[in-house]
C-alpha positions in Angstrom: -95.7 29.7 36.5 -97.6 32.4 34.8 -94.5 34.8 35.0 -92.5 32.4 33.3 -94.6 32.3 30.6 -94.9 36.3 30.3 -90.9 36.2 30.2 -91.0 33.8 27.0 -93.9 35.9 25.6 -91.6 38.8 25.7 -88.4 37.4 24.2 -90.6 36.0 21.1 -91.9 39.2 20.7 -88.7 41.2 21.0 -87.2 38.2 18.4 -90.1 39.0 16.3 -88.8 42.8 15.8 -86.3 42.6 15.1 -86.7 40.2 12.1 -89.1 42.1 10.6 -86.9 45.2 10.5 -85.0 45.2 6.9 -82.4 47.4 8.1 -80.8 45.1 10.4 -78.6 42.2 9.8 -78.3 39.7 12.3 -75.1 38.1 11.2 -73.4 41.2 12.4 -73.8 39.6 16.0 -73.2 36.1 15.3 -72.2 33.8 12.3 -72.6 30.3 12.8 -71.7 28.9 9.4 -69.2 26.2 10.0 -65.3 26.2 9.0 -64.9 24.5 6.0 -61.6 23.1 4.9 -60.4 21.2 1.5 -57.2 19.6 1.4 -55.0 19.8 -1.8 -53.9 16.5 -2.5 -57.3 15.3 -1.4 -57.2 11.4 -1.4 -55.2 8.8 0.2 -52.2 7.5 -2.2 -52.3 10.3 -4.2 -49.4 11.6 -6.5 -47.8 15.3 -6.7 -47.0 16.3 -10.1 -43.4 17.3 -8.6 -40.7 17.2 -6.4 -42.1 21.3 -5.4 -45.6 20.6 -5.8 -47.5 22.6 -3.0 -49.7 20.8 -0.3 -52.6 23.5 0.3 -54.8 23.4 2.9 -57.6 25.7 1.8 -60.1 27.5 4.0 -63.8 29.1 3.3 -63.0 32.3 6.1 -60.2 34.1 6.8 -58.2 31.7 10.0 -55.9 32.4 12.6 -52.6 32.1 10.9 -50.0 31.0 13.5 -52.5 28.5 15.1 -53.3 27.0 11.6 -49.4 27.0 10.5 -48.7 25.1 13.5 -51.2 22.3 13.5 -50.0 21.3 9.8 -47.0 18.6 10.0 -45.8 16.2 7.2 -43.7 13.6 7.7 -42.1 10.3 6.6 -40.0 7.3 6.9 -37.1 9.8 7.0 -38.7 11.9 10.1 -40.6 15.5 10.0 -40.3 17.2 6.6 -39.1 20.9 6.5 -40.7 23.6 4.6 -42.0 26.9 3.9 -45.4 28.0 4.7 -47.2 30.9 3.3 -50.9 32.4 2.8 -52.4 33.3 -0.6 -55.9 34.9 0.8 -57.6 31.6 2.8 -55.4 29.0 1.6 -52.2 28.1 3.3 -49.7 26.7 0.9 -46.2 24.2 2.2 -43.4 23.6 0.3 -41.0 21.3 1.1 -37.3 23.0 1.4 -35.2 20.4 -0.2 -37.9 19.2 -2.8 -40.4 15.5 -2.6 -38.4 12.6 -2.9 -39.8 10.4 -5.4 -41.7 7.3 -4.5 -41.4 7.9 -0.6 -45.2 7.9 1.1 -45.6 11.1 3.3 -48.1 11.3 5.7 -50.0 14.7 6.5 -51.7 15.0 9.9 -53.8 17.7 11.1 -54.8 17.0 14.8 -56.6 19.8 17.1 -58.4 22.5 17.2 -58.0 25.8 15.0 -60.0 29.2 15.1 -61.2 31.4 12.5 -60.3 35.3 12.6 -63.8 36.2 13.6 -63.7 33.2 16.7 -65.0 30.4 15.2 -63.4 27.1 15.9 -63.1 23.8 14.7 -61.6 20.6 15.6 -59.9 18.7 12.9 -58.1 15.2 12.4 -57.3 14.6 9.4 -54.9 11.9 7.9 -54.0 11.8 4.4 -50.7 9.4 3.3 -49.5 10.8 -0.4 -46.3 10.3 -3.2 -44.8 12.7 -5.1 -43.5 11.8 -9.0 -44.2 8.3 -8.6 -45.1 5.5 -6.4 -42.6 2.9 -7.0 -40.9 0.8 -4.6 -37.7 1.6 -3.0 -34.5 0.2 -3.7 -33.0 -2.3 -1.3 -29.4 -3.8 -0.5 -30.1 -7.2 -1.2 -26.0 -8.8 -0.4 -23.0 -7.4 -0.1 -19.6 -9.3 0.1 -18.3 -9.6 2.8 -20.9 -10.6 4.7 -21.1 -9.0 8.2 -18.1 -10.3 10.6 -16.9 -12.2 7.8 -12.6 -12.5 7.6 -11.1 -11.7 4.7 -7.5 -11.8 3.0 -6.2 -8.6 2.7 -4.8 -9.2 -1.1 -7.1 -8.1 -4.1 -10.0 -7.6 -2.2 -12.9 -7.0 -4.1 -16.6 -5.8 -1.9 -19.8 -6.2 -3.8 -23.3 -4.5 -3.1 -25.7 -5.8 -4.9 -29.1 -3.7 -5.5 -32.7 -4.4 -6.4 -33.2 -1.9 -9.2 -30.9 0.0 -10.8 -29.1 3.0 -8.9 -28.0 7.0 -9.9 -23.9 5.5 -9.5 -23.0 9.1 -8.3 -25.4 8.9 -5.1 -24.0 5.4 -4.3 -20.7 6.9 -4.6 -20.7 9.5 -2.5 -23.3 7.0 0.3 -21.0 4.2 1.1 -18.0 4.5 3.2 -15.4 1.9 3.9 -13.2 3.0 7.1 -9.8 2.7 6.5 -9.5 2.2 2.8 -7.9 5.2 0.8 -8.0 5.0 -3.0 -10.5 2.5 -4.5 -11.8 1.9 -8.0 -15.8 1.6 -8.9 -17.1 -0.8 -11.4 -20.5 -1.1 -12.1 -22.2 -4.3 -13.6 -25.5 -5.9 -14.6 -27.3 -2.3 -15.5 -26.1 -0.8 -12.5 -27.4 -2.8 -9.9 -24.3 -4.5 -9.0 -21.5 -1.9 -7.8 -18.3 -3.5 -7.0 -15.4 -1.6 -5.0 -11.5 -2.4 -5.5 -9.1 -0.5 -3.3 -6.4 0.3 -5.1 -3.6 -0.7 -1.6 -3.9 -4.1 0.0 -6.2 -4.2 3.7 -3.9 -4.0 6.9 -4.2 -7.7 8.0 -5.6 -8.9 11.1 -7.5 -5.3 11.7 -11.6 -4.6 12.0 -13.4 -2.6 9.0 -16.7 -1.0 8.8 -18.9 0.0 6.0 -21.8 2.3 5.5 -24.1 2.8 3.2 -26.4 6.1 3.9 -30.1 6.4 3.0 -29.0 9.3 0.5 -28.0 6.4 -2.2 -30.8 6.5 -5.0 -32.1 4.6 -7.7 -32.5 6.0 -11.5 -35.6 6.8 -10.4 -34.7 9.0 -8.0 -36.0 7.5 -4.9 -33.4 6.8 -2.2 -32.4 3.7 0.1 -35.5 3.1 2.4 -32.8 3.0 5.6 -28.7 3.5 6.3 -27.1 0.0 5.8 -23.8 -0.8 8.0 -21.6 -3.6 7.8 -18.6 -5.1 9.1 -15.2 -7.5 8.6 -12.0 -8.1 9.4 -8.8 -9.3 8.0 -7.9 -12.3 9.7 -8.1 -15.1 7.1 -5.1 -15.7 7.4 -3.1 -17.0 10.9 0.3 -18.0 9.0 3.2 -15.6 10.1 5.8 -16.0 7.2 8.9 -17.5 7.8 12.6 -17.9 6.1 12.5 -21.9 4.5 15.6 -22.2 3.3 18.9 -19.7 2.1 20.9 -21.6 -0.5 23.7 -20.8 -3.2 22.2 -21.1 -6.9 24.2 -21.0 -10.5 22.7 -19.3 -13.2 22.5 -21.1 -16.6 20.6 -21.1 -19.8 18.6 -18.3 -18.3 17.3 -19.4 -14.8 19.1 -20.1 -11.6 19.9 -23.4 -10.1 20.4 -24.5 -6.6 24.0 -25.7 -6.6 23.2 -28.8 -4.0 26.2 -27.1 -1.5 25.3 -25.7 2.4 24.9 -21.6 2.0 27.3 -21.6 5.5 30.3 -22.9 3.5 29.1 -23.4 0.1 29.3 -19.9 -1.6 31.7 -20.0 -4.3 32.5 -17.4 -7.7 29.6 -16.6 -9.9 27.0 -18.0 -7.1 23.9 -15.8 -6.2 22.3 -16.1 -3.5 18.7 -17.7 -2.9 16.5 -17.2 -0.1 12.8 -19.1 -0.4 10.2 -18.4 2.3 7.3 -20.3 3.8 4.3 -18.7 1.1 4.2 -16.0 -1.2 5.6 -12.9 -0.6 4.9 -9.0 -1.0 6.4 -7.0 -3.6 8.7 -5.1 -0.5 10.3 -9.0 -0.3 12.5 -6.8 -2.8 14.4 -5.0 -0.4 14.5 -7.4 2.7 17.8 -8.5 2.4 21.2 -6.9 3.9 24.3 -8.1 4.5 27.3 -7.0 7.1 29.8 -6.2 6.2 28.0 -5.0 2.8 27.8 -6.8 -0.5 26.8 -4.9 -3.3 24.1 -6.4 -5.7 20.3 -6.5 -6.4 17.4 -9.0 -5.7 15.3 -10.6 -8.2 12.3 -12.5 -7.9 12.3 -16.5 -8.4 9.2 -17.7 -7.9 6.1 -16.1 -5.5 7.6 -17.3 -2.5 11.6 -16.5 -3.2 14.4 -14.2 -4.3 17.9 -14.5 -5.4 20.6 -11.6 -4.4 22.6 -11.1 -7.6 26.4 -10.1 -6.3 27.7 -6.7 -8.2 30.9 -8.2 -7.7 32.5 -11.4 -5.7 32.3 -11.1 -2.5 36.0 -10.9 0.1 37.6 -14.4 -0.3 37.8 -16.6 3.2 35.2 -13.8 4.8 32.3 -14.2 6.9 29.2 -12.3 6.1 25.9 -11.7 8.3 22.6 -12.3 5.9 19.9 -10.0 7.7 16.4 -10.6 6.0 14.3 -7.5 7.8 11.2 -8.8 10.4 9.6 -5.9 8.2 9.1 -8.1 5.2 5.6 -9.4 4.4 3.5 -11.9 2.4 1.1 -10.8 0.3 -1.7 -10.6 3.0 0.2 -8.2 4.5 1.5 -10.5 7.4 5.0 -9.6 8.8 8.1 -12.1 9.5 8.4 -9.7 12.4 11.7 -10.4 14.0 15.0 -10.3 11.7 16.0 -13.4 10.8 19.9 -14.0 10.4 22.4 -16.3 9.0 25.9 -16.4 9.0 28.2 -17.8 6.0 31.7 -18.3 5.1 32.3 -18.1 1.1 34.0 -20.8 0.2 36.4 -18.8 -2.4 40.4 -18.7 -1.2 42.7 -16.5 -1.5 45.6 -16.5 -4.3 48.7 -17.8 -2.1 52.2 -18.1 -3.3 53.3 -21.7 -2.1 57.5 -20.9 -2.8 59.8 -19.2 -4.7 62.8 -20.4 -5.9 66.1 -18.9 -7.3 68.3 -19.7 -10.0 70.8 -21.2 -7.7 67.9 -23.3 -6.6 67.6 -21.6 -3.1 63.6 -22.0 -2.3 61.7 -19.5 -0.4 58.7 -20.0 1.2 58.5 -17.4 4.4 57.4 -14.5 3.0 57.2 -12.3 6.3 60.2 -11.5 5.7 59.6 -7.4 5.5 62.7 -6.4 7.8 64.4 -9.5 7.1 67.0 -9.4 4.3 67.2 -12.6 1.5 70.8 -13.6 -0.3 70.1 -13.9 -4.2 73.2 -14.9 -6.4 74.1 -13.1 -9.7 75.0 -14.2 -12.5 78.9 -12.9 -13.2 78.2 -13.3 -17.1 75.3 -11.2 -17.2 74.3 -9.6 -14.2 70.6 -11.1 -13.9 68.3 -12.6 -11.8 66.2 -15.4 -12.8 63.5 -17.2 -10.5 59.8 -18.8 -10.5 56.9 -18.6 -8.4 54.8 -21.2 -7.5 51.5 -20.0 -7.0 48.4 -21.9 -5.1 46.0 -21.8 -7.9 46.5 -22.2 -12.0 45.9 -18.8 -13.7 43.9 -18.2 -16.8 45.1 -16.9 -20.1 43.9 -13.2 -19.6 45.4 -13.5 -16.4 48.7 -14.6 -17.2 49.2 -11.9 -19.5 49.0 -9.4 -16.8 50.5 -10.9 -13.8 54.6 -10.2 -14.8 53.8 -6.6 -15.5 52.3 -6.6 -12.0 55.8 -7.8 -10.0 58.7 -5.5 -9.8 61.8 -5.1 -8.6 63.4 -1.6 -7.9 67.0 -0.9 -6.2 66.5 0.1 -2.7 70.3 1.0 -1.7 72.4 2.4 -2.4 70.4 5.4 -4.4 73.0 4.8 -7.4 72.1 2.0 -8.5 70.6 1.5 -11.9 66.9 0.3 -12.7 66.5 -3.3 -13.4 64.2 -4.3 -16.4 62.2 -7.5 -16.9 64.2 -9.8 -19.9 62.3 -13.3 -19.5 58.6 -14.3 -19.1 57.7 -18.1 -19.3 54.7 -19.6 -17.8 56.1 -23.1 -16.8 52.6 -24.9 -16.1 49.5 -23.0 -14.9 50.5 -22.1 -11.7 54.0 -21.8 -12.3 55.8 -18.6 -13.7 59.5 -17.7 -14.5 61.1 -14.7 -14.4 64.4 -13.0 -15.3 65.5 -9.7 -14.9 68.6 -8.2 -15.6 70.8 -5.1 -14.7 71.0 -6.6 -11.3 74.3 -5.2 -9.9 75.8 -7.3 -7.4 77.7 -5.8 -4.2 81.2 -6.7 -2.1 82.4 -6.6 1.3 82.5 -2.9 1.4 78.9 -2.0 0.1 76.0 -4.5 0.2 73.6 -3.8 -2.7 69.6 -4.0 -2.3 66.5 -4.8 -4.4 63.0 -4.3 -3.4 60.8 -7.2 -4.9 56.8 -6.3 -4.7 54.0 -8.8 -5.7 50.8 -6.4 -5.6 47.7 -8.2 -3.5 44.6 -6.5 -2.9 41.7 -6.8 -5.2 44.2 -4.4 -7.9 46.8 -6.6 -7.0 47.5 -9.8 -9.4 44.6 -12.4 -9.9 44.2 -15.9 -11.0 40.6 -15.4 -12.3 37.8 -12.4 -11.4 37.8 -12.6 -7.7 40.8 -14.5 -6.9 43.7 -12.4 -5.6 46.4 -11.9 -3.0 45.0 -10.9 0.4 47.6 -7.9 0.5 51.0 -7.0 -1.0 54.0 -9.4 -0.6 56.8 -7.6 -0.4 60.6 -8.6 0.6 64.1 -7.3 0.0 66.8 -9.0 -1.3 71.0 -8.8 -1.4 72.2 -9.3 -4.8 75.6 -11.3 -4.0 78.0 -13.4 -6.2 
């Protein structure tokens, strides 16, 4: 016991030495002031000045650098904030990389230990929540059209996002995404906070869409979209296909076409169009559904919004049976397909011109006209060497028509090659459908020589017509044997 006491008489005596020697400072062995630390901002809720304003931790003593850099961590709703750290003597400055966002709350945390460059150490935590700019409350998507999973037509769609304050346009812009829509058109309504989106092609129909609308979207005040909103639709509103109603011959009067009441399979007749009407309205490409075999020249118009009419260039073949083809690549206006061809087959009811009988001016009638290698007896006239006779044709003739029909017929010697050329004398149109002819220069043969005349009536649509459209199927042609 008493050389314990001895021992702590000593050190109090040493102790007391060396205090009362003024050359010597004890801090040079050990410094036991504490770390002191201030934080810059220094209250909860506070607001930077701006979106670079500096978050400074500030220190009374020079610190370990890397240990201190590595304890400080901001972060937010959006995840761990980047930025540059650097030292202006004690105080370690951050910056934030890409700037504050406005209105977003940060969080700083310091949590651990940290040493001082001369080995002092502290242990810190530290929580301080802050703003930057301002403090106001982040915009929200409050609707949007469609709804999620909601079906849709595909025509004239129009989405709508609606917003709870007013938004920067360009930021909402370049956020939202609709997948698989090309071209669209922006309007924005009610101060900016509605934004509504019209593509400028119809939707595919019956397909699944999505929609997103990133966190980078912003309101005026700058402050961005507290989250990524996502969405979803599709285009099955409609479960119609469309269909081919009804094809049927129409008349056009006093500017609009008329179904004629006949049966398109036998009803088609001259100055007729053609009308096909579908199920429900149609797409614009309803314009080029229709084909026809063998072809028929002519273009399609529009009737209503669920049919067209075919417009013939010209008449179509008389007696001839077409194919109308509409294409199972036509749609409605959702976009919906017919998706198989869909033909119909029809005779137009328009004849041909026909020739019922001929008959000479002895009264000889002739009504065989495949008669190309058979040889007909005509009697001439031994006063004047012509030939008269008239033509009964199958339909009456118009007045434009009539005019050109004689200059259409000829007759030309065929043998022998001396014969003279015959010239038409007479032209008398007896009724409508009847004509009389003369010609004369007709040279009758005898026993020895038989003389021969080629008599052509042209067919063919340059051949002779009754009206526009009404014409010989093909060239009648047959010889005759002038005799007395």
């Amino acid at each position: 016991m008493l050389r314990l006491l001895n021992n702590f008489f000593i050190i109090f005596l040493c102790i007391s030495f060396f205090a009362s020697c003024d050359y010597i400072d004890f801090s040079n062995f050990i410094n036991i002031k504490p770390i002191e630390i201030k934080i810059e901002p220094e209250n909860n809720n506070s607001i930077l000045p701006d979106i670079y304003s500096p978050v400074i931790l500030k220190f009374n003593t020079k610190m370990e650098k890397r240990e201190t850099e590595n304890l400080l961590q901001i972060s937010s709703d959006f995840g761990i904030v980047t930025g540059d750290k650097f030292w202006e003597n004690n105080d370690l400055y951050f910056v934030p990389v890409s700037g504050w966002i406005p209105g977003i709350r940060y969080n700083l945390n310091l949590l651990g230990s940290i040493r001082s460059a001369d080995g002092r150490e502290i242990r810190i935590e530290q929580f301080i929540s802050f703003y930057a700019i301002n403090r106001n409350n982040p915009p929200i998507l409050e609707y949007h059209y469609p709804v999620n999973g909601e079906s849709i037509g595909t025509n004239n769609p129009v989405f709508e996002f609606h917003f709870s304050n007013s938004m920067n346009k360009l930021s909402v812009e370049n956020a939202i995404t609709i997948e698989g829509i090309g071209s669209k058109n922006f309007e924005w309504e009610e101060n900016d906070r509605i934004l509504k989106i019209i593509p400028e092609k119809a939707l595919s129909p019956w397909n699944y869409y999505r929609w997103t609308l990133k966190d980078s979207a912003k309101c005026i005040n700058g402050i961005p979209l507290p989250k990524t909103y996502y969405g979803n639709f599709t285009t099955d509103l409609d479960h119609t296909l469309p269909f081919v109603e009804k094809v049927f011959p129409v008349l056009f009067s006093d500017g609009c076409w008329y179904p004629t009441g006949a049966e398109i399979e036998t009803g088609l007749r001259q100055g007729h169009g053609i009308a096909v009407s579908f199920n429900k309205p149609m797409s614009e490409n309803v314009i080029r559904a229709i084909r026809f075999e063998p072809s028929l020249s002519g273009r399609t118009e529009l009737l209503t919004e669920n049919s067209i009419v075919y417009v013939l260039n010209r008449e179509p073949e008389p007696e001839t049976t077409y194919a109308l083809i509409v294409s199972g690549e036509t749609k409605d206006v959702d976009g919906l397909k017919l998706g198989n061809d869909y033909k119909l087959f029809f005779t137009v009811d328009i004849p041909y011109l026909n020739i019922f009988s001929i008959t000479a001016n002895n009264g000889n009638v002739i009504s065989n006209f495949n008669t190309v290698h058979n040889i007909i007896q005509f009697p001439i006239s031994p006063v004047t060497d012509d030939l008269s006779f008239s033509i009964w044709f199958s339909l009456p003739f118009g007045i434009e028509e009539k005019q050109n029909v004689p200059l259409k017929i000829s007759i030309t010697p065929f043998f022998p090659g001396i014969l003279p050329p015959v010239a038409l004398q007479y032209v008398n149109w007896i009724s409508d459908d009847r004509l009389f002819l003369r010609w004369e220069g007709i040279t009758a043969g005898n026993n020895e020589i038989p003389y021969y005349y080629k008599i052509t009536i042209p067919g063919g649509r340059s051949g002779i017509s009754s009206e526009k459209g009404i014409f010989l199927k093909e060239d009648i042609t047959f010889y005759l044997e002038a005799v007395r």
